[in-house]
Every structure is written in C-alpha cells, then in structure tokens.
C-alpha positions as CSV (number, residue, x, y, z in Angstrom):
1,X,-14.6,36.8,25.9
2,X,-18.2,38.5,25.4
3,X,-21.3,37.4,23.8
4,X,-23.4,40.7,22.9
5,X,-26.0,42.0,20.2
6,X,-25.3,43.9,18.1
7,X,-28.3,45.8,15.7
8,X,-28.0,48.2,12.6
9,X,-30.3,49.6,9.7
10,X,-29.5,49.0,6.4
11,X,-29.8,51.3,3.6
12,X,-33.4,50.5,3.0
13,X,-34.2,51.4,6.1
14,X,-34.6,47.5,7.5
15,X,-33.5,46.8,11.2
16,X,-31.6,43.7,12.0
17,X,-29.6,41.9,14.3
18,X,-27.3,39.7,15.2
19,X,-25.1,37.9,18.1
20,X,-21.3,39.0,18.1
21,X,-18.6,37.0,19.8
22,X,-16.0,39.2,20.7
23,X,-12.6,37.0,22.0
24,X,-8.9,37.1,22.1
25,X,-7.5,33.7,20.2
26,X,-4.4,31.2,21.6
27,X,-1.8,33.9,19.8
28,X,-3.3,36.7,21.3
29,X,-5.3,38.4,18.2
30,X,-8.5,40.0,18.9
31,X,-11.5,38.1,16.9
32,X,-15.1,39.1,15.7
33,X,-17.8,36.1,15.0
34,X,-21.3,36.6,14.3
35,X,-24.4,34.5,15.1
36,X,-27.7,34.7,13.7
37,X,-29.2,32.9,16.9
38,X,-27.4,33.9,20.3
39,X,-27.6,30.0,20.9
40,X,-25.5,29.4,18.4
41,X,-23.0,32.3,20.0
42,X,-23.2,30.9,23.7
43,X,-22.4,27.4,21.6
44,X,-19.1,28.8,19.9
45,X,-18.1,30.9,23.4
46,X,-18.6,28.3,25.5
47,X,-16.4,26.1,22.7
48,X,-13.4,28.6,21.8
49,X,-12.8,29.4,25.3
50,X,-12.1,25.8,26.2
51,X,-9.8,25.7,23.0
52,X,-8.3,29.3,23.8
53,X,-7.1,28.1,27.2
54,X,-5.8,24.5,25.7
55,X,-4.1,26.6,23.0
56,X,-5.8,24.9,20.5
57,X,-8.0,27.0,18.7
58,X,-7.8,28.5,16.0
59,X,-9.8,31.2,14.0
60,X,-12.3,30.8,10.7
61,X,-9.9,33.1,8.8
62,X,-6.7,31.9,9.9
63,X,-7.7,28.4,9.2
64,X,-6.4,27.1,5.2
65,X,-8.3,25.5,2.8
66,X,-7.7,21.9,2.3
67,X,-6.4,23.0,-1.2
68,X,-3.8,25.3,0.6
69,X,-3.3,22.2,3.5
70,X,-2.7,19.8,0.7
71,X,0.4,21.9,-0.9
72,X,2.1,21.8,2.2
73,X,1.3,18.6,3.4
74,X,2.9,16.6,-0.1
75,X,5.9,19.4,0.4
76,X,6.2,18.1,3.9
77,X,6.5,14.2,2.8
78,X,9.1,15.4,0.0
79,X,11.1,17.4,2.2
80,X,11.1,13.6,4.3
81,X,12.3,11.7,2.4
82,X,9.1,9.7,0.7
83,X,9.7,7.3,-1.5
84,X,8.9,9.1,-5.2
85,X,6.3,6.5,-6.0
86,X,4.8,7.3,-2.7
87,X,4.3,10.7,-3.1
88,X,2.9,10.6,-6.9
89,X,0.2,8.3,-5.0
90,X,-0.6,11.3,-2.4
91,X,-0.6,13.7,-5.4
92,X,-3.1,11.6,-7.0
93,X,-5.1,11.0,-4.4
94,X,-5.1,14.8,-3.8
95,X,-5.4,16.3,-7.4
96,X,-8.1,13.4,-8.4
97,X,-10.1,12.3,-5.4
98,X,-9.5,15.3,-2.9
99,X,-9.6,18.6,-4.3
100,X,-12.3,18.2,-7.1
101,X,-15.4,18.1,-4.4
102,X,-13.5,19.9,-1.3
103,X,-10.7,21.6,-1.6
104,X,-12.3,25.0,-0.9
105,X,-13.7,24.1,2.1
106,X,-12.1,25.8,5.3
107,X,-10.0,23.1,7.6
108,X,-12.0,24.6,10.6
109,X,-15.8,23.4,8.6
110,X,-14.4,19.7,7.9
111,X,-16.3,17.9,10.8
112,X,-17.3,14.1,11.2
113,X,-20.4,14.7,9.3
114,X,-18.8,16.6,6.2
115,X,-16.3,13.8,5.7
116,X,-18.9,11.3,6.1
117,X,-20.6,12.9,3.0
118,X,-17.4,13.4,0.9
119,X,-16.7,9.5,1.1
120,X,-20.8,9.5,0.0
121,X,-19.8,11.5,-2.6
122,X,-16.4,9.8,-3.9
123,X,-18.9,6.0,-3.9
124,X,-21.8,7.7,-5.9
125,X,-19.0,9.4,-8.4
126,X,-17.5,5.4,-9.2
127,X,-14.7,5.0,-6.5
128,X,-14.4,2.0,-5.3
129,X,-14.6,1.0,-1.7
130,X,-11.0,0.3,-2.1
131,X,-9.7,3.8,-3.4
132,X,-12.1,5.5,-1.3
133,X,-9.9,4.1,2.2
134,X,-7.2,5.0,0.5
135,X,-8.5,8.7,-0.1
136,X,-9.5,8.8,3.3
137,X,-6.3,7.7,4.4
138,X,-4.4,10.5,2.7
139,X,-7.3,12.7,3.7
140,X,-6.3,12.0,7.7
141,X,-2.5,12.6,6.7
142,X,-3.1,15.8,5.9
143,X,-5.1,17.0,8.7
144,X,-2.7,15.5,10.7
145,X,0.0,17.5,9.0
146,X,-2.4,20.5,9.5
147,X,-2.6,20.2,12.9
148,X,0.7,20.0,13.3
149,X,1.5,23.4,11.7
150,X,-1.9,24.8,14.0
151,X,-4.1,25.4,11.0
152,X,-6.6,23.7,12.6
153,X,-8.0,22.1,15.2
154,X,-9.5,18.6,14.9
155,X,-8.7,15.4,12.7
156,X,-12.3,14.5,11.8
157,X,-10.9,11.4,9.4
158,X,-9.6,10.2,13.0
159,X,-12.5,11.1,14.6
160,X,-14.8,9.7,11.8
161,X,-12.7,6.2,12.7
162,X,-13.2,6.6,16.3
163,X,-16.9,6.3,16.2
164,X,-16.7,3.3,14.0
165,X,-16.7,0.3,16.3
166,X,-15.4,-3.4,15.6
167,X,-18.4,-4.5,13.7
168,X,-17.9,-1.7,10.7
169,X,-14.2,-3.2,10.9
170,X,-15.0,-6.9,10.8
171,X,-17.4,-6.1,8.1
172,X,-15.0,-4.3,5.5
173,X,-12.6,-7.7,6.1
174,X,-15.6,-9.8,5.2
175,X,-16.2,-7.9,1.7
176,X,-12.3,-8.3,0.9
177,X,-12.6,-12.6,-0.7
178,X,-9.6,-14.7,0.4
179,X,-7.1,-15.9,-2.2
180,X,-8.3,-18.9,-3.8
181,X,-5.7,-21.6,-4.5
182,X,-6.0,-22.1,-8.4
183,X,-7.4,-18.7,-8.9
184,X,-5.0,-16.7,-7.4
185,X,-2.4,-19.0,-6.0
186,X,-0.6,-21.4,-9.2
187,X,-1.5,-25.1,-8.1
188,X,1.5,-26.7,-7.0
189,X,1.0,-28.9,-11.1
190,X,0.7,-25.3,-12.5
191,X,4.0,-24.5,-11.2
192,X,5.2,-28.0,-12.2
193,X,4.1,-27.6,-15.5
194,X,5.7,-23.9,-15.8
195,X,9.3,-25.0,-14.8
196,X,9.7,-27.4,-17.4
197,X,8.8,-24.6,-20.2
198,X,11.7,-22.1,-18.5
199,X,14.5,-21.3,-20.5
200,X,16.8,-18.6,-21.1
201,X,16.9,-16.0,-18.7
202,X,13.5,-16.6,-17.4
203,X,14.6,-20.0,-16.1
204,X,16.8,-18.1,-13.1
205,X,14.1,-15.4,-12.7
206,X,11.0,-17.5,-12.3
207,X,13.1,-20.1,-10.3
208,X,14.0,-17.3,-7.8
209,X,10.4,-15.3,-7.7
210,X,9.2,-18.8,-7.1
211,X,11.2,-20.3,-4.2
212,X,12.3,-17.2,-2.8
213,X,9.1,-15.5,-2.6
214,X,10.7,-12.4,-3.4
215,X,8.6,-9.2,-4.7
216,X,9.0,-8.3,-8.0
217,X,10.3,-4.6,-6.8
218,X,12.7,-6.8,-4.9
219,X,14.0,-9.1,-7.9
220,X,14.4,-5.6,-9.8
221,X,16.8,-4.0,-7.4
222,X,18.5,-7.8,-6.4
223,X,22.6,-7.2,-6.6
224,X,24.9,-10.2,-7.0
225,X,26.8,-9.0,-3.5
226,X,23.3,-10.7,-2.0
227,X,24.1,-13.9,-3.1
228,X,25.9,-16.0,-1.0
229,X,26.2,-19.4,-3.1
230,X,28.4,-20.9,-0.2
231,X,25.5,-20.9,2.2
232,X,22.7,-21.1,-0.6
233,X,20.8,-18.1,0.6
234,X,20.4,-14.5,-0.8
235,X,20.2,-11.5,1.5
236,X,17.4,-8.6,0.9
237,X,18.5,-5.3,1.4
238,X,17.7,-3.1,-1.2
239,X,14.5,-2.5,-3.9
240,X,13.8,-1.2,-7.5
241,X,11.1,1.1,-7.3
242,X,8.3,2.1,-10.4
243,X,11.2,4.9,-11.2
244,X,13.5,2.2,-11.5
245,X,15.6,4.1,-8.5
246,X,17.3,1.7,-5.9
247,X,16.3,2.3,-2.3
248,X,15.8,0.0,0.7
249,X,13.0,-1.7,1.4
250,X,10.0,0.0,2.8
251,X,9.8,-1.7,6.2
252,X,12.3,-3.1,8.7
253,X,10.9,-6.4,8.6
254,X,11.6,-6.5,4.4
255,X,15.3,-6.6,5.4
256,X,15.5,-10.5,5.8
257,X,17.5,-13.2,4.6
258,X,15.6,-16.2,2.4
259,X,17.4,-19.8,2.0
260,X,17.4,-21.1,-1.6
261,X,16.9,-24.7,-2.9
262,X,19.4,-26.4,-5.1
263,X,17.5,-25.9,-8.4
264,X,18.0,-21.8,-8.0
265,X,21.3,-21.8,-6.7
266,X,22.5,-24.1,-9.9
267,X,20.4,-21.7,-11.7
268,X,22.0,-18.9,-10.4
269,X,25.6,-20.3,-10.8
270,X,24.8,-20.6,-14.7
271,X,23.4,-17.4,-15.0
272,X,26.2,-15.5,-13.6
273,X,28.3,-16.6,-16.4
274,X,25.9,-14.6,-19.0
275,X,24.4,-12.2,-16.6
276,X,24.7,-8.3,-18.7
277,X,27.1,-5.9,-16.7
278,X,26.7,-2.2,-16.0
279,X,28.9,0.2,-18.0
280,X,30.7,2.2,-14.8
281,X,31.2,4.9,-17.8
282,X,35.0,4.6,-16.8
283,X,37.3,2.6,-19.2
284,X,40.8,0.7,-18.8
285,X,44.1,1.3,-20.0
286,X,43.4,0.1,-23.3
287,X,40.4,2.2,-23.7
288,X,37.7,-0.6,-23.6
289,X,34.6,0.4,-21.3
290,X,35.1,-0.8,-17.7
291,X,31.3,-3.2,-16.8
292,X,31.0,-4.5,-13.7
293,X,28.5,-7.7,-13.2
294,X,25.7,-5.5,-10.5
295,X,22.4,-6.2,-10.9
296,X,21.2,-10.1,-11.1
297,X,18.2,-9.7,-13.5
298,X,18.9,-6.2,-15.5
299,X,18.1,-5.3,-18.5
300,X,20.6,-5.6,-21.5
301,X,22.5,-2.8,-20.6
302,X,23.0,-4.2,-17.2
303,X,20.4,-1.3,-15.0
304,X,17.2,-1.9,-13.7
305,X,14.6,-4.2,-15.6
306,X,11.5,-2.8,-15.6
307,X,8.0,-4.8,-14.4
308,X,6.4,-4.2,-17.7
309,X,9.2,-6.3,-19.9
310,X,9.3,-9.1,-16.7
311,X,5.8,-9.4,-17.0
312,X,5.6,-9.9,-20.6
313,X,8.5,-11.3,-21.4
314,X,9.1,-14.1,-18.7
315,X,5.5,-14.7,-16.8
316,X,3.2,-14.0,-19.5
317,X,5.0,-15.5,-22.5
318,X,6.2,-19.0,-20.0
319,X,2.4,-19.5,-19.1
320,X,1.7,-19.8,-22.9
321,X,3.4,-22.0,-23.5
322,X,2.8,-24.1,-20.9
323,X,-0.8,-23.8,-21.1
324,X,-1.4,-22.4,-17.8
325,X,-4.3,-20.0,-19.8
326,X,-8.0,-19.1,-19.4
327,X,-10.5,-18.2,-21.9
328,X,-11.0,-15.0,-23.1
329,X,-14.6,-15.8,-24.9
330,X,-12.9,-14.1,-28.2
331,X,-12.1,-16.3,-31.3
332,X,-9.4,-15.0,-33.9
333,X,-9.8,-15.2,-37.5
334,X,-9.5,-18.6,-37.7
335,X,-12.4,-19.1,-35.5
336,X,-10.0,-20.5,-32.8
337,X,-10.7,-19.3,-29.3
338,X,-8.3,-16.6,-28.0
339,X,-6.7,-17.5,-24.9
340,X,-4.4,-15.4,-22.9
341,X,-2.1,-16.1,-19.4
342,X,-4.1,-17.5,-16.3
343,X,-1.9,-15.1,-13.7
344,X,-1.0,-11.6,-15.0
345,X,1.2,-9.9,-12.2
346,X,4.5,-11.5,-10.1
347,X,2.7,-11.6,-7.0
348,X,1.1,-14.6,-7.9
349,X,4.6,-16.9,-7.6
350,X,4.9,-14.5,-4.3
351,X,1.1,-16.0,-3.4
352,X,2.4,-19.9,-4.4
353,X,5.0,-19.1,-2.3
354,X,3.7,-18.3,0.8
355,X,1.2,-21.7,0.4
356,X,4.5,-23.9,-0.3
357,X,5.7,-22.4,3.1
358,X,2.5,-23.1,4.7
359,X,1.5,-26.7,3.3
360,X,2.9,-29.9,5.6
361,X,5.7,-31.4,3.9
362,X,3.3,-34.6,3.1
363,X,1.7,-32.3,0.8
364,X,5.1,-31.0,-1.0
365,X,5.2,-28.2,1.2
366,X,7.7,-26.6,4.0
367,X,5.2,-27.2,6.8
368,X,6.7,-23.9,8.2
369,X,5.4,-22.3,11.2
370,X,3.9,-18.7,11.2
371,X,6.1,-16.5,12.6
372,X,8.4,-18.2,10.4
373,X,6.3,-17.6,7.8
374,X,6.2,-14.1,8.0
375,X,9.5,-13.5,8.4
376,X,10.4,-15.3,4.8
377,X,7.9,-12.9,3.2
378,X,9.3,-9.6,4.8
379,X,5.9,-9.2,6.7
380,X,5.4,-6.0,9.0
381,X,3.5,-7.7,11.3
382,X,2.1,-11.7,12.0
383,X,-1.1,-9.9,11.7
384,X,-0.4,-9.1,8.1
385,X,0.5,-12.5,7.3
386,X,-2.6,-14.4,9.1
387,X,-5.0,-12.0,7.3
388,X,-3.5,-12.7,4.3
389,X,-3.0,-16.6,4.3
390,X,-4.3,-17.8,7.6
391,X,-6.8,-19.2,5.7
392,X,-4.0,-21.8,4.2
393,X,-2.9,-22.9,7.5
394,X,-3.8,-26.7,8.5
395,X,-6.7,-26.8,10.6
396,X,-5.9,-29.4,13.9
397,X,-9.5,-28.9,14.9
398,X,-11.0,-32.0,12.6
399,X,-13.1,-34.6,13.7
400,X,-10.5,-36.9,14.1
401,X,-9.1,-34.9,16.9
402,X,-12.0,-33.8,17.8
403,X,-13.5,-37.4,18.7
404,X,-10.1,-38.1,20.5
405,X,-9.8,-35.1,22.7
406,X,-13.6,-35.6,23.6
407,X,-12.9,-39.6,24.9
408,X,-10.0,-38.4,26.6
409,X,-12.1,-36.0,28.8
410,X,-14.9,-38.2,29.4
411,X,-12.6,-41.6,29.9
C-alpha cells in the first residue's frame, strides 16, 4: 500500500494535483483512490490497511447502493421463509421510507452521521417517531444482510444504537403513555354490560377473545381439534395472518395452552352445533359435497374470517348496542349527536384480559402472578409483559405496610 502525488495539466494548461492511494483489497484486486488533501490519504491508508488485513474491506466501487442492498436483502427474507405480511412491511418500509431520500447513496458513505440525518429527514417529512424506529429497524436489517454478502463494511444503524446510552432509551419509554383502564382497557362494567347484548355468533367469539385473551390473528386461524371441552381449555398452535393464510404463531412462547371458564365452554358446546363447515371440494357416494366442521369462527363458507367483518360485525355493532360509545361531536339530520364504538380494534378485550389476570380476586380478577401472566398471553419475554401492564400490578409498597415494616425495624 502507497500513498504518493500524483500532478497533471489539463487542457487549459492549469497544473493540479492530487494524493493517490494505490492498494491491493481483501480479494486481491489492485485499487486507485484519490485525495485532494494527503491527510485525508494517510487517513484512508492508515484505515483500509487495518481492514485489508481483517478481510473486511471493501472498495467504493464494489460497494452497492442501498437501492441495489435492499433488492437482495427482501429476496433474502423471502427465500427464508418470512411470513408474507412481514415482508410487504419491509417492502414498505423500503419503497416508502428508504429509498425516496437514500437509496443512491453507496453502502461504503452510510456512516453514523448520515443516518443520523436520514432519521432528521424522515421526522421533518411527517413520520412519526414510531415509523421512524421501525424504518431504522429495517434500515439495520439490511446492512446486516449487506455485510453478510461483503458489500460493505460497517452497520452504522448498530453503530448509531451503540452510542445511544440508557438515558435516550429510558426517554423514548417515557413518550410511549401507559394504557389507561377505561380508555384503552373495557372496565370490568363495560364488559358486563357487553355480554348481556351478545347473541348469535358474536356471543361465542367475544366470550372467547374475552376470557381467553386470544389475538384476533389467533381466533382467525382457531381449529376445533384445539378445543378440548373435557379439560375446558383450548390449545394455541396455529394463526390467520392479514392474507388469511394459516401459519404458526410467530414466537415460541405464542404456542401455549389457555384454560376456559364455564360461560365459553357452554358457549362453545352450542356453537358447534351451527358452526359453518369447509367444503373439502370432494363429495360422497351420493354426490353431495363432503364439509368438514375446521375452523371455529369462519366465515359462511367455513375458511378464514377476515378482521375487517369481526370488527364490524361483532365488536363494533355489540358496543352499540350496549352503549359502550363516545362522542363524535357530529349531529345527524335530526340534530341528534352521532355516536360511534368506544374500542375499535380486538386488542382491546386482549388488554381487559391481561387486567382480569392481573387484578386480586377481591377485585373480580385472577390475582395471577407474572410469569404466569405472560405465559397466558403468549409473551416472548416477562419483559414484554411488565412494560406493557406492569403498571396494573398491585403495589405492596402502601402506607399500610409501609408503617408496619418501619415499627417492626425500630421495635
């Protein structure tokens, strides 16, 4: 490896120079860079021959753009297997968030300071602070893949992250608000109130989201082999994704088993007896269609139901008439204010049922213990699960206990 200068005229007859750094990269190949300053030449020498020897560098025009890095890197998650929702996310992320401001810059020029001003730059064009860690998740998967395959060097997302202590962590879990019981968890009336408006085939479904805790993706893709009515519990092997394909769950932990009360097991028993079945597209000997019972909340043709008619036909349309509503500050024609459904997504029930796990049994609740908790939920980690609804847990510090502990000590 050489640093020299290197001078010429130009066709006008106008000297200049410049600093050449002549080297040999990790795969052998002979490359040419040139400096304006020979400081900035010593800087890149002194830099490539640490990289050269650790057999990670690699040259300005071998390196992809992070258009050309992003191709491969959503063909890499396809060719493993990533769930199809998944990888529509990463395409979005990549068509809408990543390639619009950078994807012709060179993998080798992404450094700490360029990525801090692309997330700049995603905040001042709208994002929110939420999409934007999502972006910059995706962002660090992709170098990561990139690395991999030695198009570049360095994982400046990771890098970024590195230099980011505790207190910038801490701080972006202090701008997230904790769920509110009443705003985002259903009271414990609420839900009163709703189960004696349930009827039809919402009775089963809301009984289930509500005292199973199930996700809705999960109540989508739930088969009648995972009830066990014997032992009043329903096993949680397999999901309904947006695509309304059936797949496992996305984490170990969401493979569980969840006990059921009485009221959803009768539930269930009843429903079984009008429950839709599947055609199998096979028929019998006397020519009728062979249907087999599969799913335990499908659609009328007995496949997947999707969000979008459980939503508003079952939780929406239930909460009406109920009265669980809010105010929209509209009136109709009659002058009457328009009111619509207090909780708009399934996750909601999920959310009241995580707090029935959590409140003491004086309360109405299971008075369940963490760990315990978590692993009703389907929970990757306890971590999840505390950050989540650690803020429901019963408090033993009061001044009750407080006082006692203290007279204790001192006699």
């Amino acid at each position: 490896m050489s640093v020299r200068k290197r001078t010429w005229t130009t066709g006008k007859g106008v000297e200049k120079e410049a600093w050449v750094v002549d080297y040999t990269d990790s795969k052998g190949v002979r490359r040419l860079k040139t400096f304006d300053r020979k400081k900035e030449a010593d800087n890149f020498a002194a830099t490539a021959h640490v990289e050269v020897r650790e057999g990670l560098h690699v040259a300005d025009s071998a390196s992809a753009t992070i258009r050309e890095a992003g191709k491969l890197w959503i063909a890499a998650r396809e060719r493993a297997g990533r769930e199809q929702a998944t990888v529509a996310q990463y395409k979005q992320h990549l068509d809408l968030h990543i390639t619009p401001f950078i994807g012709d810059t060179r993998l080798n020029a992404l450094n700490v300071p360029a990525v801090r001003s692309f997330e700049d730059q995603l905040r001042d064009e709208g994002r929110s602070d939420a999409m934007v860690r999502k972006v910059l998740v995706s962002l660090g998967s992709l170098l990561a893949d990139a690395n991999e395959r030695g198009l570049c060097t360095r994982n400046a997302v990771r890098d970024m992250r590195g230099r980011r202590g505790p207190a910038d962590t801490r701080q972006s879990k202090r701008r997230k608000a904790k769920l509110r019981v009443g705003v985002d968890i259903p009271t414990p009336e609420e839900i009163r109130t709703l189960c004696g408006f349930l009827s039809g085939k919402q009775r089963p479904l809301m009984l289930t989201a509500i005292f199973t805790g199930l996700r809705a993706s999960e109540l989508r893709g739930l088969p009648w082999a995972a009830i066990d009515f014997d032992k009043s519990e329903l096993r949680v092997y397999q999901r309904a994704d947006r695509y309304n394909k059936i797949g496992r769950p996305k984490s170990e932990a969401g493979e569980r088993t969840v006990p059921m009360p009485a009221i959803v097991t009768n539930a269930l028993r009843e429903w079984k007896l009008k429950c839709p079945r599947r055609d199998t597209g096979k028929v019998d000997e006397a020519g009728e269609p062979i249907r087999v019972l599969d799913l335990v909340f499908p659609n009328g043709q007995g496949n997947v139901e999707s969000l979008g008619n459980i939503i508003n036909r079952a939780l929406i349309p239930v909460q009406l008439k109920a009265g669980i509503t809010v105010d929209t500050g509209k009136v109709d024609d009659e002058g009457k204010p328009v009111l619509t459904a207090k909780y708009t997504g399934m996750h909601a029930l999920r959310h009241f049922y995580a707090s029935w796990c959590i409140n003491s049994r004086e309360d109405g609740g299971l008075g369940l213990q963490p760990k315990t908790v978590q692993e009703r939920l389907g929970h990757s980690s306890i971590v999840m699960t505390m950050d989540v609804y650690g803020h429901l847990f019963p408090k033993a510090e009061g001044n009750d206990e407080m006082t006692a502990a203290a007279n204790a000590l001192l006699g």
